[in-house]
KEBADREN-813540 format. One record per residue (C-alpha): residue number from 1; residue in one letter; chain; x, y, z. Coordinates in nm, 4 decimals. Example, Ala and Ser with C-alpha at 12.3 -4.5 7.8 and 13.67 -1.06 7.14 Angstrom:
// residues 2
{site 1 'A' 'A' {1.2300 -0.4500 0.7800}}
{site 2 'S' 'A' {1.3670 -0.1060 0.7140}}
***
This chain:
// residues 277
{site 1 'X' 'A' {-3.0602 -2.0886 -4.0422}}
{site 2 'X' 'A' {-2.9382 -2.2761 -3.7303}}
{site 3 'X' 'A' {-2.6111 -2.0091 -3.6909}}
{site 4 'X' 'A' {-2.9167 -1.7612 -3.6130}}
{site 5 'X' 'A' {-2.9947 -1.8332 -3.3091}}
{site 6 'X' 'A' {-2.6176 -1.9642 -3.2178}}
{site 7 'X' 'A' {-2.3215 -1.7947 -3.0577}}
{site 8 'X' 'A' {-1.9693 -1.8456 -2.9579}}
{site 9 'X' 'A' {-1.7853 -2.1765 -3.0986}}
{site 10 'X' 'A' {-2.1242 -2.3121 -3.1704}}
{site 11 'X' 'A' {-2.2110 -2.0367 -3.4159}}
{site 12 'X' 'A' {-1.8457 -2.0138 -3.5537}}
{site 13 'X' 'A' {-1.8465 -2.3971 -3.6792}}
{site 14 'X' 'A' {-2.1903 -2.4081 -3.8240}}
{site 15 'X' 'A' {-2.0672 -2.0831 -4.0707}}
{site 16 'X' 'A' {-1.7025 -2.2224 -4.0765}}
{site 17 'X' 'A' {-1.8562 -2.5553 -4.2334}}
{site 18 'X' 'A' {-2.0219 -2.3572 -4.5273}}
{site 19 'X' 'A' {-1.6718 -2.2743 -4.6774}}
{site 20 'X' 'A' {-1.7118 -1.9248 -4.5358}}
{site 21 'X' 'A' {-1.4050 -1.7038 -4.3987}}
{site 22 'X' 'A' {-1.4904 -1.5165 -4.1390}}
{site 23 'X' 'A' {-1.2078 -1.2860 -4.1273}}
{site 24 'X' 'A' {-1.2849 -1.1630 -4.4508}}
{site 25 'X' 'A' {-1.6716 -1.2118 -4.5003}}
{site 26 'X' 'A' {-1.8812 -1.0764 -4.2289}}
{site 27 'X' 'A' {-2.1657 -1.3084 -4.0696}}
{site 28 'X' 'A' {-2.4768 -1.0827 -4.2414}}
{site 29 'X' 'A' {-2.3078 -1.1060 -4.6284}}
{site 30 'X' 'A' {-2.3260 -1.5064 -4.5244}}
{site 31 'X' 'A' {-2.6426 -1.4797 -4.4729}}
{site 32 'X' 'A' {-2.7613 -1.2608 -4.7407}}
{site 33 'X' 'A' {-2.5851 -1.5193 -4.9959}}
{site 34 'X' 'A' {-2.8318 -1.7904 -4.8583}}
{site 35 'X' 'A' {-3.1051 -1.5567 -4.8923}}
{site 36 'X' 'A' {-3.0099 -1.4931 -5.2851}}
{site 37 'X' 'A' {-2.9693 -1.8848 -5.2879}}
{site 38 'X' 'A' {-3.3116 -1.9841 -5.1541}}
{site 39 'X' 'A' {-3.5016 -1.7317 -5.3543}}
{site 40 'X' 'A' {-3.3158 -1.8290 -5.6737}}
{site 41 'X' 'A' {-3.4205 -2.1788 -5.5955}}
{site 42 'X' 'A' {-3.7952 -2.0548 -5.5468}}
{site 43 'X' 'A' {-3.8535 -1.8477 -5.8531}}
{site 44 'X' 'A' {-4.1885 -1.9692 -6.0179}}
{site 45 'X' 'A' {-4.1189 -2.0556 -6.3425}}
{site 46 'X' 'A' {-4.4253 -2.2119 -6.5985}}
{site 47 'X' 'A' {-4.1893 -2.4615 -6.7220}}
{site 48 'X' 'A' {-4.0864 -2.6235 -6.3785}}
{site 49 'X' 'A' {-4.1966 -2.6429 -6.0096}}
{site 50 'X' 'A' {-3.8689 -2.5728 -5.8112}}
{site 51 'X' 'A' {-3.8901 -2.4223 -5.4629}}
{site 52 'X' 'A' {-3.6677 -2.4840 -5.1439}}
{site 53 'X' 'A' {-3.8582 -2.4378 -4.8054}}
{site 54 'X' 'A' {-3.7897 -2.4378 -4.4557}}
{site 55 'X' 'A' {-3.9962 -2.4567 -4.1649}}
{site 56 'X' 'A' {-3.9377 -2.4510 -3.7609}}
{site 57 'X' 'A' {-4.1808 -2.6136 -3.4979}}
{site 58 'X' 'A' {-4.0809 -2.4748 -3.1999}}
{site 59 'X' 'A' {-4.2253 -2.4742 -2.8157}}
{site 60 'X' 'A' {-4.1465 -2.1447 -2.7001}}
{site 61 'X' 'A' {-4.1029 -1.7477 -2.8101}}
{site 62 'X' 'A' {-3.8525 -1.7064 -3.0055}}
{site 63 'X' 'A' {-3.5531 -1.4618 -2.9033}}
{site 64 'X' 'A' {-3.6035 -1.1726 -3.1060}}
{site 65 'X' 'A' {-3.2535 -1.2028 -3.2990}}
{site 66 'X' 'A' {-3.3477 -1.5592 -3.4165}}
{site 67 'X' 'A' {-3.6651 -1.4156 -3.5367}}
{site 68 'X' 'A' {-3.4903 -1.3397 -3.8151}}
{site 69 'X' 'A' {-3.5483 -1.6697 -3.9867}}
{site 70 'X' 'A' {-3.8581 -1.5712 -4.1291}}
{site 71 'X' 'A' {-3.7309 -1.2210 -4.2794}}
{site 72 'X' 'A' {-3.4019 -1.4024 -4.4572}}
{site 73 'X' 'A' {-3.5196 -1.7174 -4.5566}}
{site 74 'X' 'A' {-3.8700 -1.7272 -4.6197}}
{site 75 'X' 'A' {-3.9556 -1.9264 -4.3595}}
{site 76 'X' 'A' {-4.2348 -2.0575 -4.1754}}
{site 77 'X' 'A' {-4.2186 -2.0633 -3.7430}}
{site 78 'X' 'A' {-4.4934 -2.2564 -3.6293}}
{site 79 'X' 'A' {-4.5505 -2.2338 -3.2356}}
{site 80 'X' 'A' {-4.5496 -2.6350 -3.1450}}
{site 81 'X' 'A' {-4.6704 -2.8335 -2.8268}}
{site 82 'X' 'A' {-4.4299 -3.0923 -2.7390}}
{site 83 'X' 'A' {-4.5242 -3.1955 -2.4301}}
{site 84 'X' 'A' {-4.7283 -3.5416 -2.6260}}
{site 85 'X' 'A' {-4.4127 -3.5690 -2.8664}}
{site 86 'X' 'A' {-4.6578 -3.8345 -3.1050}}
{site 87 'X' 'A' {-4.9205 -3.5233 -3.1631}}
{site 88 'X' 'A' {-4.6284 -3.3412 -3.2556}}
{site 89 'X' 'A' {-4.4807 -3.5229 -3.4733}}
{site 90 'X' 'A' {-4.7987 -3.6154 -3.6845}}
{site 91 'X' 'A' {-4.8099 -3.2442 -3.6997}}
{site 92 'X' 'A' {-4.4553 -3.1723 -3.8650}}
{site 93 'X' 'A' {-4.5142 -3.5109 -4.0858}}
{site 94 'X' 'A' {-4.8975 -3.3864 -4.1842}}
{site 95 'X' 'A' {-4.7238 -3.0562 -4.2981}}
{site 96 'X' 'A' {-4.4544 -3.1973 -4.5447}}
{site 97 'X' 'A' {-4.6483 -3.4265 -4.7087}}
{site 98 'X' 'A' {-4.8748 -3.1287 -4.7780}}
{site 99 'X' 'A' {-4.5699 -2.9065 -4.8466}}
{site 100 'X' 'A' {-4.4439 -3.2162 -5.0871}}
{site 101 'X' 'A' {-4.7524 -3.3259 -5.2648}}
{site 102 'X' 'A' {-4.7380 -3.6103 -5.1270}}
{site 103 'X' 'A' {-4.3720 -3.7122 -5.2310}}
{site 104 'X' 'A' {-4.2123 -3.7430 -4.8204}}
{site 105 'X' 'A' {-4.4288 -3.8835 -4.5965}}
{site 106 'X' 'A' {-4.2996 -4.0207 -4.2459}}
{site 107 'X' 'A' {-4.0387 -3.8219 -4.2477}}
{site 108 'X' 'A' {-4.0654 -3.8341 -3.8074}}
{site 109 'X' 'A' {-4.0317 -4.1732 -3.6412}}
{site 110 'X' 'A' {-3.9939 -4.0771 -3.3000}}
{site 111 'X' 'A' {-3.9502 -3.7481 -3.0873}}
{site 112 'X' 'A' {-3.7462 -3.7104 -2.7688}}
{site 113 'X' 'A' {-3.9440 -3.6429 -2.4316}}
{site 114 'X' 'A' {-3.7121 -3.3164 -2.4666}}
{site 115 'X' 'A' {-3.7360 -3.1683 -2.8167}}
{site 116 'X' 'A' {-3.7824 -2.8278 -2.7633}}
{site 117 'X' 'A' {-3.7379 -2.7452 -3.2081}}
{site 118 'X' 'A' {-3.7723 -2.9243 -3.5071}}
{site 119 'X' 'A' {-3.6135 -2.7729 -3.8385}}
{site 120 'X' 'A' {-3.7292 -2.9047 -4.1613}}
{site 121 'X' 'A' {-3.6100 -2.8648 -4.5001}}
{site 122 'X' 'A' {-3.6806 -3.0008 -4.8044}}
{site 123 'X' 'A' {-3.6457 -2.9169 -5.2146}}
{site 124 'X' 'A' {-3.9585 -2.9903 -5.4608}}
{site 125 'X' 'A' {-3.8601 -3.0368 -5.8249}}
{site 126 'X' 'A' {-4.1344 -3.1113 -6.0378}}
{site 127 'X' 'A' {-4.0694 -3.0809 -6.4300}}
{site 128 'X' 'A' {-4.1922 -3.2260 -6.7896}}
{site 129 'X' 'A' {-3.9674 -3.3812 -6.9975}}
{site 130 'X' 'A' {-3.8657 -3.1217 -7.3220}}
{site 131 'X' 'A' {-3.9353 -3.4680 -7.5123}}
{site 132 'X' 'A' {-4.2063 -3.7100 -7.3233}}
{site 133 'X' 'A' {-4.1679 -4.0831 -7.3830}}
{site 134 'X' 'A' {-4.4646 -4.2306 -7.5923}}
{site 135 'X' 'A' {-4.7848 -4.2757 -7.3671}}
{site 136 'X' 'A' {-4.8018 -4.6223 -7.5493}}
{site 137 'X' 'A' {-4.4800 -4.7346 -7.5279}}
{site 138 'X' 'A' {-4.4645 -4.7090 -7.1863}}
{site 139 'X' 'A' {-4.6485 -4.9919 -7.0623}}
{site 140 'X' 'A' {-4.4429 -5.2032 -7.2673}}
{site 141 'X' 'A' {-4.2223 -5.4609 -7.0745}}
{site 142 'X' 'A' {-3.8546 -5.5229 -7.2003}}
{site 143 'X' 'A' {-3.6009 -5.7407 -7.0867}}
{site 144 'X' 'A' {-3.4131 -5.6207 -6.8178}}
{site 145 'X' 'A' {-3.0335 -5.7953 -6.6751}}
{site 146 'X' 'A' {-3.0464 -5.7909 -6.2984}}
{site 147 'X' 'A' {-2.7011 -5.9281 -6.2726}}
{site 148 'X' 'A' {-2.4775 -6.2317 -6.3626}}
{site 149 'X' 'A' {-2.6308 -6.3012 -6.6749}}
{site 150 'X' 'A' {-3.0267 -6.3010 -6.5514}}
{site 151 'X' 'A' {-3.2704 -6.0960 -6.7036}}
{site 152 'X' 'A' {-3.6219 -6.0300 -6.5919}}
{site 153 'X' 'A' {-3.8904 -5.9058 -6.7898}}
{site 154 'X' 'A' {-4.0214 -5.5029 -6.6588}}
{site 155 'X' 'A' {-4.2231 -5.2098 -6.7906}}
{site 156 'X' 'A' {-3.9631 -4.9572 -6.9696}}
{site 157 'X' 'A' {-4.0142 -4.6267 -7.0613}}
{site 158 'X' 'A' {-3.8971 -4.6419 -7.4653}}
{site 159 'X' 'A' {-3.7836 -4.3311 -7.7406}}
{site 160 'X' 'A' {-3.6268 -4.2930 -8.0664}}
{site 161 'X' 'A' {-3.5227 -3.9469 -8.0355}}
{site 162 'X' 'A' {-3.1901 -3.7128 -8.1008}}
{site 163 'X' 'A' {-3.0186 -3.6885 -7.7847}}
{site 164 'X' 'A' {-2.6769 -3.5642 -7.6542}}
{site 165 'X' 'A' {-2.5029 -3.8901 -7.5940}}
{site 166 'X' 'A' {-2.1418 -3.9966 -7.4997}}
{site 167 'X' 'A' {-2.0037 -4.2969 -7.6667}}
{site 168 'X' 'A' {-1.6839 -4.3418 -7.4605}}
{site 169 'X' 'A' {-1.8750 -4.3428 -7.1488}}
{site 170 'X' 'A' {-2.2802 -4.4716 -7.2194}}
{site 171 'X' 'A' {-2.4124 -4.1331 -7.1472}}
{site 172 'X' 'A' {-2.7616 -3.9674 -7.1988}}
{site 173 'X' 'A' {-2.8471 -3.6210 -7.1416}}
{site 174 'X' 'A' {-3.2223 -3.6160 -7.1403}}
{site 175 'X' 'A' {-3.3707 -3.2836 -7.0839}}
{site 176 'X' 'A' {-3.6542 -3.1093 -6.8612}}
{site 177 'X' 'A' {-3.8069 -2.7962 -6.9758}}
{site 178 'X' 'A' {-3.6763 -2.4579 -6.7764}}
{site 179 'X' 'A' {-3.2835 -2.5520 -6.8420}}
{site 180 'X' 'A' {-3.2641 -2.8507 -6.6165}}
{site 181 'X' 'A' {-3.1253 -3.2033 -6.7100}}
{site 182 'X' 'A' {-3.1017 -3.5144 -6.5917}}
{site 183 'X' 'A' {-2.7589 -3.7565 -6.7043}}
{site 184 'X' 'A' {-2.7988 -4.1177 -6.6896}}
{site 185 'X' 'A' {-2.4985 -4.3073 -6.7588}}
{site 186 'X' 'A' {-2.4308 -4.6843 -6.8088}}
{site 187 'X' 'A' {-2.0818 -4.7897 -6.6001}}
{site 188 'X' 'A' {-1.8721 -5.0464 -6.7641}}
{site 189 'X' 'A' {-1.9055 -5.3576 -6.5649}}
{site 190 'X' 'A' {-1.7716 -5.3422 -6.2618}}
{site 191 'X' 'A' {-1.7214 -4.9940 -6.2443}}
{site 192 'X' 'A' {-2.0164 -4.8604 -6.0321}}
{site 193 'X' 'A' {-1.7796 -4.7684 -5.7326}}
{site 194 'X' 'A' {-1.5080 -4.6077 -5.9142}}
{site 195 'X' 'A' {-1.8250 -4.3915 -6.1263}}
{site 196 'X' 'A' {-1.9521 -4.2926 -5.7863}}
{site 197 'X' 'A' {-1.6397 -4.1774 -5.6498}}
{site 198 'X' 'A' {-1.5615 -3.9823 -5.9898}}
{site 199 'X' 'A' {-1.8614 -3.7874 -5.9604}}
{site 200 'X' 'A' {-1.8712 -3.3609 -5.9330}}
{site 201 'X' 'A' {-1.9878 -3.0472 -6.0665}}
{site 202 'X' 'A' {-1.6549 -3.0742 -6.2531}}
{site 203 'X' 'A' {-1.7361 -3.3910 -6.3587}}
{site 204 'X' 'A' {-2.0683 -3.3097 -6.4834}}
{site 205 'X' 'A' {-1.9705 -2.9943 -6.6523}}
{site 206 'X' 'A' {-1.6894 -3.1855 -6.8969}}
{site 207 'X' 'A' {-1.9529 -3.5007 -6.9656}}
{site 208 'X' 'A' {-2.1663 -3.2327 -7.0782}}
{site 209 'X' 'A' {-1.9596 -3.0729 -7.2809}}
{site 210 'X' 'A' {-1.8371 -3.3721 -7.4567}}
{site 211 'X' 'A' {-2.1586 -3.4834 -7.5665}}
{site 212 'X' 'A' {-2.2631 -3.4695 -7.9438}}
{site 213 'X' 'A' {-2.6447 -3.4913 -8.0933}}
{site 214 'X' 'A' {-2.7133 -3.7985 -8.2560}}
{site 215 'X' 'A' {-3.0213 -4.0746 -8.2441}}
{site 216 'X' 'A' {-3.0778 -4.2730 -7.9870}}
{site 217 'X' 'A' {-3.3386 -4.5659 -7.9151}}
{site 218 'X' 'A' {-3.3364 -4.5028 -7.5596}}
{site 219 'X' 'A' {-3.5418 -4.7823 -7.2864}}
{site 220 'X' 'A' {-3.5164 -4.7145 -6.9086}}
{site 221 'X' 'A' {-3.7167 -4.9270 -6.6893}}
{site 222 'X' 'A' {-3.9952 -4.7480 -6.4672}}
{site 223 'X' 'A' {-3.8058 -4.7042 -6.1326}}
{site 224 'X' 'A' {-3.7969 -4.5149 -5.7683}}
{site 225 'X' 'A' {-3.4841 -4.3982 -5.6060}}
{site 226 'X' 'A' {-3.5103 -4.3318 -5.2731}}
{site 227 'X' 'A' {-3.1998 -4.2493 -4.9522}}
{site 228 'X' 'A' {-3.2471 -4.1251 -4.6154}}
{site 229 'X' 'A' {-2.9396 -4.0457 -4.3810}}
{site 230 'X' 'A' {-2.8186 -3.9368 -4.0522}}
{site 231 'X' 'A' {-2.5990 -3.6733 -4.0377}}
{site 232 'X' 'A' {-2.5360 -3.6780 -3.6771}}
{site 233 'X' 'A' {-2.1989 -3.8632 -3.7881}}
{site 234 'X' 'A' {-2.1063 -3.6561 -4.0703}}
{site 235 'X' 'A' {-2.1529 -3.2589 -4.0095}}
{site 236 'X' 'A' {-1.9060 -3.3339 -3.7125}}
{site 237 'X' 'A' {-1.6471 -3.4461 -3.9559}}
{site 238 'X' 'A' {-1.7192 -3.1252 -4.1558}}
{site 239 'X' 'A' {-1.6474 -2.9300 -3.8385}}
{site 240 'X' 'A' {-2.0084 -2.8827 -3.6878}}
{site 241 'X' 'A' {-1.9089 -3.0374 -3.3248}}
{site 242 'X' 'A' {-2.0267 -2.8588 -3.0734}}
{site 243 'X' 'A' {-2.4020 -2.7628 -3.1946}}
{site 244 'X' 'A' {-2.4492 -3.1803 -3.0828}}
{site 245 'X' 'A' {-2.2843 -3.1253 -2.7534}}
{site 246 'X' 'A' {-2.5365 -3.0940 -2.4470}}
{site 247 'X' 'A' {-2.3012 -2.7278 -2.3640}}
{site 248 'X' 'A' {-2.4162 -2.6146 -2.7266}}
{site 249 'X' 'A' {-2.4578 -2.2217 -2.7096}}
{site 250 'X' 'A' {-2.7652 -2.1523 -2.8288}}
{site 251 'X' 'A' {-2.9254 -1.8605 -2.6109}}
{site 252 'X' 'A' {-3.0007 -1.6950 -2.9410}}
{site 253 'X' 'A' {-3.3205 -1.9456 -3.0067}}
{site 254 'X' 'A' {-3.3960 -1.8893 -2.6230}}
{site 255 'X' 'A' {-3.2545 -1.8588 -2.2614}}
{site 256 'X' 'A' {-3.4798 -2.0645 -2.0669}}
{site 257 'X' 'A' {-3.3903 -2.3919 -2.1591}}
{site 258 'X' 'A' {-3.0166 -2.5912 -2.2783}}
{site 259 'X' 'A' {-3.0694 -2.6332 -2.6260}}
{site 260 'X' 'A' {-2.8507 -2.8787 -2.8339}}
{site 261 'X' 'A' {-2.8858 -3.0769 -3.1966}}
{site 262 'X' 'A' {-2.9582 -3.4462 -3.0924}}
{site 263 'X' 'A' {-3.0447 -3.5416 -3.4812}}
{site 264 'X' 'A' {-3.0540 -3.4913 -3.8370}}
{site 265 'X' 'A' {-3.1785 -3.6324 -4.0798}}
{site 266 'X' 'A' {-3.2010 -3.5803 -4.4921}}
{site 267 'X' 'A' {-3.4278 -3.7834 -4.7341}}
{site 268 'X' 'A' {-3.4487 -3.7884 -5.1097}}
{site 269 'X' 'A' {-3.7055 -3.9664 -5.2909}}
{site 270 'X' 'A' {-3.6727 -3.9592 -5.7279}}
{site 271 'X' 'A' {-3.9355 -4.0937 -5.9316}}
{site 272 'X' 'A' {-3.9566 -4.0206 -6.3071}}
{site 273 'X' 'A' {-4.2446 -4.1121 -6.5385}}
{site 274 'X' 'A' {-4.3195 -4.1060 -6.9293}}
{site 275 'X' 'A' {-4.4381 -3.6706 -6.8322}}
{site 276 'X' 'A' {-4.0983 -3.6080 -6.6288}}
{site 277 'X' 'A' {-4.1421 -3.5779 -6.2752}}
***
């Protein structure tokens, strides 16, 4: 979305960084392949709540080229007054909490004095379980081992079910309705770090494949995963330099003002129940 409204370098790295060639793919079959991607990602389906959105606070008119956002990716361009930077941002976080259900909240500390745009992103999965844990069993607590050898008493989520499981490596495909799976796997001791690094879409695709159907007494403990990063120190090392640099070329959001990225940011936030998510 950002490459919109770029140009020169600026606009060459952000579309570089996708993987794209652009000697042999031209800039608008980029950007029709993100507009397949987002509205396969936002197909209602009665089985699962999946939808990607995007959404733009921005101060002034937009350029007419960058208007373009809206057409190719769905999006929303709200006109925003940043002039009292905490009204703002109570805006944009009011908005995706609404926009999450609730799910990302705070997702803006702080603005600069100088934000001119905000561009916010975010992916909402909500999906039953093809085979719910037992209402009743879920309020049961289990033991639980926290680490060297102590073990704490918590509420776990319990199942005697036929699963696809991997004996090799402790691994258990449970399944959401609409085609979509979660893995959860049990490292051997000591072997978190070296899982972590192993992990891929290859990698998923051949634990998948290995797995046979048997039954299972499965427990998981009730839990909440949740990450925030800045990226301001990684999408340069993925080639995305100059869009942070205050001679960024942006004159394609507007060319009244020097426009450059000063942050960004990406949350997650995964909390399955007995239903799914």
């Amino acid at each position: 979305m950002l490459s919109l409204g770029a140009r020169s370098a600026t606009k060459t790295q952000i579309l570089q960084s996708l993987g794209s060639n652009l000697t042999h793919t031209s800039e608008p079959a980029i950007h029709q392949g993100c507009q397949l991607l987002v509205h396969a990602l936002s197909v209602p389906s009665k089985d699962l709540d999946l939808k990607m959105e995007s959404v733009l606070f921005i101060k002034k008119e937009l350029q007419k080229n960058f208007d373009n956002v809206k057409r190719l990716y769905e999006s929303e361009v709200l006109s925003t007054d940043f002039s009292t930077t905490s009204t703002a941002w109570e805006r944009i976080d009011s908005y995706v909490e609404k926009e999450t259900k609730g799910k990302v909240v705070d997702l803006i500390q702080c603005l600069e004095l100088l934000t001119a745009m905000v561009l916010e992103n975010h992916i909402f999965f909500k999906a039953k379980w093809e085979k719910p844990f037992n209402l009743e069993d879920a309020s049961k607590s289990f033991p639980f081992l926290v680490g060297k050898g102590t073990t704490v008493q918590v509420l776990m989520m319990h199942q005697v079910e036929q699963f696809a499981f991997g004996v090799d490596l402790e691994l258990l495909q449970k399944d959401y309705s609409g085609e979509i799976m979660a893995f959860f796997v049990l490292p051997g001791q000591g072997n978190m770090r070296q899982l972590e690094q192993a992990l891929s879409a290859r990698t998923l695709r051949k634990w998948s494949h290995s797995l046979q159907k048997r039954w299972i007494e499965v427990l998981i403990p009730k839990f909440s995963i949740s990450a925030s990063y800045d990226l301001e120190t990684i999408l340069p090392k993925m080639g995305i330099q100059h869009a942070f640099d205050k001679n960024a070329h942006f004159s394609g959001i507007t060319k009244k003002d020097f426009l450059w990225v000063s942050k960004v940011s990406w949350s997650m936030k995964y909390c399955p129940d007995w239903k799914g998510l």
